[in-house]
C-alpha positions as CSV (number, residue, x, y, z in Angstrom):
1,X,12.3,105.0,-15.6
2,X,12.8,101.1,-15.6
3,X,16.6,99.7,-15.7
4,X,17.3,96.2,-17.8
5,X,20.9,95.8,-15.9
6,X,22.2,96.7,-12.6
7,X,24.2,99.4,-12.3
8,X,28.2,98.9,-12.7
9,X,28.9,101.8,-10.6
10,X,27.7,104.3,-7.8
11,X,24.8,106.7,-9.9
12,X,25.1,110.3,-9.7
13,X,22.5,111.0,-7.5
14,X,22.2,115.1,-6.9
15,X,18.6,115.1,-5.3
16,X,19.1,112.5,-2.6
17,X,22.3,114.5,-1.9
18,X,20.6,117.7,-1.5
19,X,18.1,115.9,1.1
20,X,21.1,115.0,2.9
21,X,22.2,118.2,3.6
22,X,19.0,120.0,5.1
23,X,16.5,118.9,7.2
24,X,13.0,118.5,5.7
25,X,14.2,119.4,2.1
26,X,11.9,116.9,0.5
27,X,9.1,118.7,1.3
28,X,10.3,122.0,-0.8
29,X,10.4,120.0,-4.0
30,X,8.5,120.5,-6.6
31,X,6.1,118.1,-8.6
32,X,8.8,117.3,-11.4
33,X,11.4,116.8,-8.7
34,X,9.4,114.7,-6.6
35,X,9.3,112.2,-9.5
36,X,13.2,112.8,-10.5
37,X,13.5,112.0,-6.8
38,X,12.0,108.5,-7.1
39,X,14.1,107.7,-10.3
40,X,17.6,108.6,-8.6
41,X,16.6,106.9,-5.6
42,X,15.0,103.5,-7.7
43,X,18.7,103.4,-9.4
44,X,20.5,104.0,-5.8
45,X,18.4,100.7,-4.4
46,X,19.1,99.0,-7.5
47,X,23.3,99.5,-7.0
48,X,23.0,99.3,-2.9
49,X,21.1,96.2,-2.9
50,X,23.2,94.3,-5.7
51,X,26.1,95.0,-3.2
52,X,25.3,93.9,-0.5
53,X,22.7,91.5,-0.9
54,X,19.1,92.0,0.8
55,X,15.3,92.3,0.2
56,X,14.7,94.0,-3.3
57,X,11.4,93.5,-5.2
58,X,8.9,95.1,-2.4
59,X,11.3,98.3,-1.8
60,X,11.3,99.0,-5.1
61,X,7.3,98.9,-5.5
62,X,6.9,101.6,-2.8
63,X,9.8,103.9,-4.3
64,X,6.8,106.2,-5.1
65,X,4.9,106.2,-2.1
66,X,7.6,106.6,0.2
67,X,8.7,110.1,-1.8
68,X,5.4,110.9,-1.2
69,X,4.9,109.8,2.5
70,X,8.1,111.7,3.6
71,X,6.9,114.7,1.4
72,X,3.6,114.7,2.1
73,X,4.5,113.8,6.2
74,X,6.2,116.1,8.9
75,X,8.2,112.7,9.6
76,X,9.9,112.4,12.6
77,X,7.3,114.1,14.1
78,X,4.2,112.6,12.3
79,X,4.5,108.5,12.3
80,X,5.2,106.1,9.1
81,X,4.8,102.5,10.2
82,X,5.8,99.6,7.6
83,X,4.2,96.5,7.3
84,X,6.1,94.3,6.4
85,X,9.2,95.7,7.6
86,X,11.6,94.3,4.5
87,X,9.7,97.5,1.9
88,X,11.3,99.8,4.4
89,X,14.9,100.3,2.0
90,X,13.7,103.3,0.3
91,X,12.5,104.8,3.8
92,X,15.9,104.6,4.9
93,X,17.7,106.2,2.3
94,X,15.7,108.8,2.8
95,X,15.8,109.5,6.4
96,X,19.3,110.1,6.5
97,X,20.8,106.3,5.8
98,X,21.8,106.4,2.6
99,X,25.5,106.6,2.9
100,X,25.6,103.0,5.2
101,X,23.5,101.1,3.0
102,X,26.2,99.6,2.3
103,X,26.4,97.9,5.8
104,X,23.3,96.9,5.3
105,X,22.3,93.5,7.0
106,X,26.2,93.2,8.4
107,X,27.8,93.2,11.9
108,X,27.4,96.5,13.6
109,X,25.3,97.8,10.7
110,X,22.0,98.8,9.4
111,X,19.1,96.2,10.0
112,X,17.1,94.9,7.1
113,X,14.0,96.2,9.0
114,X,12.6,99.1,11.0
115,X,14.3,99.1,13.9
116,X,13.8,102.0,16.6
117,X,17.2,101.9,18.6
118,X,18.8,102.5,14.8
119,X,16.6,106.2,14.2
120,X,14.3,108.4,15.3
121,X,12.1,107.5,11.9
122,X,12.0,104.1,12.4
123,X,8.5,104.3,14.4
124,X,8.0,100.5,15.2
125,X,10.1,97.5,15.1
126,X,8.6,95.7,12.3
127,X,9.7,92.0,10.7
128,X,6.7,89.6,9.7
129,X,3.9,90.3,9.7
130,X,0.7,92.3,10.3
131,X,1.0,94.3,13.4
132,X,1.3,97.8,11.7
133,X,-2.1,98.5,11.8
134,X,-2.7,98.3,15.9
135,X,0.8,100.0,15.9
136,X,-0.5,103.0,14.5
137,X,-3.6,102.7,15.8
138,X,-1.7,103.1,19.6
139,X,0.1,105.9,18.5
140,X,-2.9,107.8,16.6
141,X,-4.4,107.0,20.2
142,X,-1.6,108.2,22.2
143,X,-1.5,111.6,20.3
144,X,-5.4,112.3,20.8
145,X,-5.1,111.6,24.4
146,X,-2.1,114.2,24.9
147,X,-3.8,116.8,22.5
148,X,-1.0,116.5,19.5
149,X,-1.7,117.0,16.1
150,X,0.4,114.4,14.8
151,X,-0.3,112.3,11.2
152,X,-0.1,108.7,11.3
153,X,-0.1,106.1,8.8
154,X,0.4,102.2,8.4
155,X,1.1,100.9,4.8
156,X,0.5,97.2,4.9
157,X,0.6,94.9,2.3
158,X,-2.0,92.7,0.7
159,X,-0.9,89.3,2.1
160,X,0.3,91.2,5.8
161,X,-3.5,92.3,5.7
162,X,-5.0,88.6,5.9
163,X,-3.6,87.9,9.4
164,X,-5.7,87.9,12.2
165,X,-3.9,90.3,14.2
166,X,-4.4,93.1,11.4
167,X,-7.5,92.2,10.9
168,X,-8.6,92.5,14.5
169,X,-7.4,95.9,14.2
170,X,-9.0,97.0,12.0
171,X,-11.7,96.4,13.9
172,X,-10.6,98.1,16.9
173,X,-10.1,101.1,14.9
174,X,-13.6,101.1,13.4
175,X,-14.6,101.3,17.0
176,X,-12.1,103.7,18.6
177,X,-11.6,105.6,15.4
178,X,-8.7,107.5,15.7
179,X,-7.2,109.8,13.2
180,X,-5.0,107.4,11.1
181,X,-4.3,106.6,7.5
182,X,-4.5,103.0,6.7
183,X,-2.5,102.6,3.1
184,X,-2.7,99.0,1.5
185,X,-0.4,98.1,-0.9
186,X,-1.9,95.8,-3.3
187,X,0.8,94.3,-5.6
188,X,-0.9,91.0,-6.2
189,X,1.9,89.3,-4.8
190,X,2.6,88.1,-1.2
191,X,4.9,85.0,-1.4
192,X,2.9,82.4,-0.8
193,X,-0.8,82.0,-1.4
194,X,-2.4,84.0,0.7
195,X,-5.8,81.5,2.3
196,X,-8.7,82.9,4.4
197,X,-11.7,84.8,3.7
198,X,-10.4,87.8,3.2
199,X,-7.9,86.4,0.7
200,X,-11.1,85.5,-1.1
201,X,-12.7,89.1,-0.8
202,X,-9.5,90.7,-2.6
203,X,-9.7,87.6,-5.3
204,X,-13.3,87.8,-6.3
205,X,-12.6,91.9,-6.4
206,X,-10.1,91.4,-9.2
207,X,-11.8,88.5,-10.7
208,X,-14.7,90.6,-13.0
209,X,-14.6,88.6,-16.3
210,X,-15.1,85.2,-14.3
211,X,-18.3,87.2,-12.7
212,X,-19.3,88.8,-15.8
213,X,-19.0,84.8,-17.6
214,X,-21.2,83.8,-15.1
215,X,-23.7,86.5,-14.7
216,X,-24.2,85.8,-18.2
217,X,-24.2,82.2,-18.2
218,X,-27.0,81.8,-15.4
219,X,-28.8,84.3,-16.9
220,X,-29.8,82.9,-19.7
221,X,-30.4,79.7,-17.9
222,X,-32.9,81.1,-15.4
223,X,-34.6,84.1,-17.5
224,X,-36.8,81.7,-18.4
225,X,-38.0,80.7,-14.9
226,X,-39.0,83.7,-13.5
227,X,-39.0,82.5,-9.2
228,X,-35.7,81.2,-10.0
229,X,-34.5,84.5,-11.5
230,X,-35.9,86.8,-9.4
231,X,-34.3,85.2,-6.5
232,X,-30.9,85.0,-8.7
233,X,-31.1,89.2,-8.7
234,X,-31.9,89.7,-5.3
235,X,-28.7,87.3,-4.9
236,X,-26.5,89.3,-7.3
237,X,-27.6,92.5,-6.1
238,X,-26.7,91.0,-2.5
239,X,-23.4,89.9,-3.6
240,X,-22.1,93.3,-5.6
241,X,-22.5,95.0,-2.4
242,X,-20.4,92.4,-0.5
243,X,-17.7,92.6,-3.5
244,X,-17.4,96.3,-4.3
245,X,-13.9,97.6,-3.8
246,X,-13.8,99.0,0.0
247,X,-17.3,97.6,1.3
248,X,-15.6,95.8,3.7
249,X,-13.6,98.5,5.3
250,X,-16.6,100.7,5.0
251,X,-18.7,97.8,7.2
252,X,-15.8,98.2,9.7
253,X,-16.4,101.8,10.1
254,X,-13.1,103.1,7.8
255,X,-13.8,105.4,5.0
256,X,-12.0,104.0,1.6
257,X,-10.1,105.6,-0.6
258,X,-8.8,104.1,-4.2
259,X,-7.7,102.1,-5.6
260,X,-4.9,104.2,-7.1
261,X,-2.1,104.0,-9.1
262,X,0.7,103.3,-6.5
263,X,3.6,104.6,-9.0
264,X,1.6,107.8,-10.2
265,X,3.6,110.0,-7.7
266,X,2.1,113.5,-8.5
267,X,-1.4,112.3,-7.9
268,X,-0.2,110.1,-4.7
269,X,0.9,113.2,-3.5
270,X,-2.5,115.3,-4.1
271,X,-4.9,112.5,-2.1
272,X,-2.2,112.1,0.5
273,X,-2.1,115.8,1.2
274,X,-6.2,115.3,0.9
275,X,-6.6,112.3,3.3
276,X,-4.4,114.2,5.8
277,X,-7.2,117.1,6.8
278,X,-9.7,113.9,6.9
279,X,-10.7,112.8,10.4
280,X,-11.3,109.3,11.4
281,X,-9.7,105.9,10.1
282,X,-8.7,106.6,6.8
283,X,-8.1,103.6,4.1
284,X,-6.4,104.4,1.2
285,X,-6.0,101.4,-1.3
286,X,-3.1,101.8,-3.7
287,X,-2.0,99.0,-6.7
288,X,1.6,98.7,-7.4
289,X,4.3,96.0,-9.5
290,X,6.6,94.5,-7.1
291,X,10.1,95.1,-8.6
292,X,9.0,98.4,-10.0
293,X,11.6,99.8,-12.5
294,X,13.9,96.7,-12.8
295,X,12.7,94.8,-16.1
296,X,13.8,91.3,-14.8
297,X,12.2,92.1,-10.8
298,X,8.9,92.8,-12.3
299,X,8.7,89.7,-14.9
300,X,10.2,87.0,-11.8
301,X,8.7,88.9,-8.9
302,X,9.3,85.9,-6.7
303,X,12.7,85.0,-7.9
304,X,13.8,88.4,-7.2
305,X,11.9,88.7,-3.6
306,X,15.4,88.8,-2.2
307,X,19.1,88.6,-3.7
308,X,22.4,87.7,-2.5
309,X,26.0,89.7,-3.5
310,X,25.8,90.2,-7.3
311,X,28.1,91.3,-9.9
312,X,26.4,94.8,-10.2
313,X,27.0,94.5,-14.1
314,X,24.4,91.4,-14.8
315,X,20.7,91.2,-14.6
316,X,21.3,87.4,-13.5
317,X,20.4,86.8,-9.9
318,X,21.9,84.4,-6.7
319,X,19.0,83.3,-5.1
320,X,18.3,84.0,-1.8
321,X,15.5,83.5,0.9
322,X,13.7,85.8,2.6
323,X,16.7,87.0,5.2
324,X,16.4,88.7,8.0
């Protein structure tokens, strides 16, 4: 369901209300009621954030996954750890928040990010960026070493995923491999350019008409020189291993999953469920539109990272930066 305006008042929201009243009720819906769910609670984020002011484009891309997570996810008990912490709206409606959202970023009330001291779900104090991964991996550790049977996962976004600290991680993990799920939410769209090498991996992934332009091009240039062209294969055939989707998580001893459509909830649900039984360091790469299911959030992602107080009956915006 996408929206063009804000809503003027409160929505009628009967599914988040019957979560409210019963512990673990998310995880008796059915398949159809997952995704009427994640429409109810899109529209709730789109009047709770207008009111208050806050981070809105990166909740709204994860409205999906979150459904599934906490469906999918014996949550308190298993572990959800967001990275960055600002995507974590949606999380809190649905872990028993959703009537102080609108204290939301004000004196004595709810934080803008995980924060542990504020509920039992909130896992890991997260802000900026990149830590989730070594997070999780401590307590997928933690949980082997005391013989619990507890799910972990990190969902980390494609820019978070370029700092060093994440990227040591995953490392680590390869080595240690614990039993965690890794989820990277690629939405194209970290603010700011994101630099480094591995910024460059998830570019030249995406980039397959430049590669096809110039496969083409140097063929025809160097068919006719056959030294030249048969060292041009061996380089290409070099090169499509190094740029597959997921050979660089596979090289660091993670099995990859994906990509997958981030906002198809029903089949989120059926790989989630899936990954769970897996052992190991599980990767599982999802795409999603920052700004998901507000027309003017997906078309100005950046304008609409963050807003201030809005009149909840226009589409027009206050900018704001990136509070905290």
């Amino acid at each position: 369901m996408n929206f063009d305006q804000l809503p003027l008042t409160a929505p009628e929201t009967p599914l988040l209300e019957r979560i409210d009243s019963a512990e673990r009720e998310i995880a008796t819906l059915t398949s159809a009621e997952l995704v009427a769910l994640a429409d109810e609670l899109r529209e709730f984020l789109l009047y709770s954030v207008s009111t208050t002011g806050g981070h809105f484009g990166a909740g709204l891309g994860v409205v999906e996954l979150t459904v599934a997570l906490h469906h999918v996810f014996n949550t308190p008990d298993d572990r959800i750890v967001w990275d960055v912490g600002h995507q974590c709206y949606p999380h809190k409606v649905l872990t028993g928040r959703r009537h102080r959202m609108s204290s939301m970023r004000q004196k004595s009330g709810l934080s803008g990010f995980p924060k542990r001291s504020e509920s039992e779900f909130d896992t890991f104090g997260v802000g900026h960026s990149s830590t989730s991964i070594s997070a999780a991996m401590g307590m997928a550790l933690a949980a082997r070493q005391q013989g619990i049977n507890r799910k972990v996962a990190a969902v980390i976004g494609d820019g978070a995923i370029t700092g060093g600290m994440a990227f040591e991680a995953l490392a680590h993990a390869g080595h240690e491999r614990p039993n965690m799920l890794l989820i990277l939410n690629d939405n194209q769209m970290s603010i700011g350019h994101n630099t480094g090498g591995l910024a460059s991996y998830f570019a030249r992934i995406w980039a397959t008409q430049t590669y096809l332009t110039l496969r083409e091009t140097s063929k025809k240039l160097l068919e006719h020189v056959k030294p030249a062209w048969d060292l041009a294969k061996r380089t290409e055939e070099h090169m499509k291993g190094m740029v597959a989707p997921g050979t660089l998580f596979e090289e660091l001893g993670w099995h990859y999953i994906g990509p997958l459509d981030g906002h198809d909830l029903p089949s989120l649900v059926e790989v989630l469920k899936r990954v769970s039984a897996l052992s190991g360091p599980q990767i599982l790469h999802i795409r999603t539109i920052k700004g998901k299911g507000f027309t003017p959030a997906e078309e100005d992602p950046i304008g609409y990272h963050a807003l201030g107080k809005i009149e909840p009956n226009k589409t027009s915006k206050t900018a704001s930066p990136s509070a905290p």
